[in-house]
C-alpha positions in Angstrom: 87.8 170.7 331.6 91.3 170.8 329.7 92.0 167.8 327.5 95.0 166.8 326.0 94.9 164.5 322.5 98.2 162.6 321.5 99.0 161.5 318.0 101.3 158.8 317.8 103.5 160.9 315.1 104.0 164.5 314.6 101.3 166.3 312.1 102.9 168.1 309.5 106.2 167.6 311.1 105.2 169.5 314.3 102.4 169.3 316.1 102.0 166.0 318.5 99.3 166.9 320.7 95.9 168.9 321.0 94.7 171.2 323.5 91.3 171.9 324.2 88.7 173.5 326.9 85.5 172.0 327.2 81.9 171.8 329.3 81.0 168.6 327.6 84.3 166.4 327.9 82.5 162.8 326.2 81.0 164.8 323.5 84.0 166.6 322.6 86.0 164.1 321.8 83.7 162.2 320.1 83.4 165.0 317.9 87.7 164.9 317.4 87.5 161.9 317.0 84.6 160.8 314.8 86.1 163.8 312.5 83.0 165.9 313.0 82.6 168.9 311.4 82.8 170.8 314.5 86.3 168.6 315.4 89.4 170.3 314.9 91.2 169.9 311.3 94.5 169.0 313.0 93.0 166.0 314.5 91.7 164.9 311.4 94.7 165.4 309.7 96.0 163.1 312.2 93.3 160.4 312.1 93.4 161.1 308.5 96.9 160.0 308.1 96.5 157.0 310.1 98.1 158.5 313.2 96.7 156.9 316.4 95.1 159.9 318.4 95.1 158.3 322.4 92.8 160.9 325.0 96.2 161.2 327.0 95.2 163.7 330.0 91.7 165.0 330.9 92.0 167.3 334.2 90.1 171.0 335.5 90.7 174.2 334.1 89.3 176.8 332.5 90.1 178.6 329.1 92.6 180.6 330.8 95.0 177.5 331.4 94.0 175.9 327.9 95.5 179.0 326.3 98.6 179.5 329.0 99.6 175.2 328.3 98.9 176.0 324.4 101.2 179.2 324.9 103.9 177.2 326.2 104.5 175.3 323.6 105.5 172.9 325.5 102.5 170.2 325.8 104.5 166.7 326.2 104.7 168.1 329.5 101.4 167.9 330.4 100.8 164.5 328.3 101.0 161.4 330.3 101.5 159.8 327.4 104.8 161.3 326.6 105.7 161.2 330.2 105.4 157.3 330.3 102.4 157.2 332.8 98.9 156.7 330.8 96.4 158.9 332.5 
């Protein structure tokens, strides 16, 4: 599964979503989000700065198309957030 995380404000003035492949979709984002040591530090730089991180797109893929949508540096796209249309 592909996840997309949205911060409510841009984390160190560029980055306003996360990426991320995953078997285990519940766990994984309780490890982003409870700032777990296997999280990622740009979450918790996020959380850590008081930024509201929203789950804003869960949907199937494999690495492959985590790393072509990270690629593209272009995420808001894929953020239903951004988009105006919550999940």
């Amino acid at each position: 599964m592909i996840y997309i995380l949205h911060f409510s404000k841009k984390v160190a003035e560029h980055a306003q979503h996360y990426v991320g492949f995953t078997n285990d979709t519940e766990r994984r984002l309780q490890e982003h989000l409870n700032c777990h040591e296997n999280g990622s530090p740009l979450v918790k730089a996020a959380i850590e700065s008081g930024f509201n991180v929203e789950v804003a797109n869960i949907f199937e893929g494999d690495r492959k198309v985590e790393r072509e949508i990270k690629r593209q540096k272009n995420t808001s796209r894929f953020c239903s957030i951004c988009r105006g249309s919550k999940k």
